[in-house]
C-alpha positions as CSV (number, residue, x, y, z in Angstrom):
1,X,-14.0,-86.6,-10.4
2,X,-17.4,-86.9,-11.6
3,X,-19.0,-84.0,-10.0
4,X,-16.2,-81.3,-11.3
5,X,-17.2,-83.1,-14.8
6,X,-20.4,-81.8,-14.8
7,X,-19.8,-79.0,-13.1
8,X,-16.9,-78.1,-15.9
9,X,-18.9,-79.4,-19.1
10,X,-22.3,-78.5,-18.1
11,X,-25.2,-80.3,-17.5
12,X,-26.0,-80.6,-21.3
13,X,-22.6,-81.6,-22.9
14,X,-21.8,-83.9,-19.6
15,X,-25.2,-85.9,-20.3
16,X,-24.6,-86.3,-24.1
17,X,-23.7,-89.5,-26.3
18,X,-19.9,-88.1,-26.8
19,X,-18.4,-88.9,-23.5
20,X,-20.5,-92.5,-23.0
21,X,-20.9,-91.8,-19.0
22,X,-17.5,-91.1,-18.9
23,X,-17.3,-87.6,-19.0
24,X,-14.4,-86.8,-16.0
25,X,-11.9,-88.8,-18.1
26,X,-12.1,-85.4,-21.0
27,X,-11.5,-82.8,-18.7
28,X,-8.4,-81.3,-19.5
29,X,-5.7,-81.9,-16.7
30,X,-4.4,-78.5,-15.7
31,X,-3.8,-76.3,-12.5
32,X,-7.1,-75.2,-11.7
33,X,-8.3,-78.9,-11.7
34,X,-5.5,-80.0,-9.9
35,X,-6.1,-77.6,-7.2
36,X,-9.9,-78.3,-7.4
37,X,-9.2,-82.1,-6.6
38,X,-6.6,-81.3,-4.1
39,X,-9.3,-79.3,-2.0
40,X,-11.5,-82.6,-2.5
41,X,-8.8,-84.8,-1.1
42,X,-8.3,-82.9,1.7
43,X,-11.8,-82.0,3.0
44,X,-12.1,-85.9,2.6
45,X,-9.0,-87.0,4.6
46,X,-9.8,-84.4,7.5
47,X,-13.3,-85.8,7.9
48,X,-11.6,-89.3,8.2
49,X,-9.1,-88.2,10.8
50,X,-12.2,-86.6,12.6
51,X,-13.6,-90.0,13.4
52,X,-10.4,-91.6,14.4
């Protein structure tokens, strides 16, 4: 995801002409990520089932 893009790279490096606004597709797919995005995912799908 974007967000943990910047927040991994840092405001400087996320922003510069190397990653052409496509900074989340270089961060490096390991466990801390995974579980990072798996946190997303469910905060997301609990606030959905809250308005069913």
């Amino acid at each position: 995801m974007d967000a943990y893009a910047l927040h991994y790279f840092g405001s400087e490096r996320y922003h510069a002409e190397e990653f052409q606004d496509e900074a989340y597709l270089f961060v490096p797919f390991a466990e801390d990520y995974y579980q990072a995005m798996a946190q997303v995912i469910q905060r997301r799908w609990d606030s959905w089932e809250a308005l069913r």
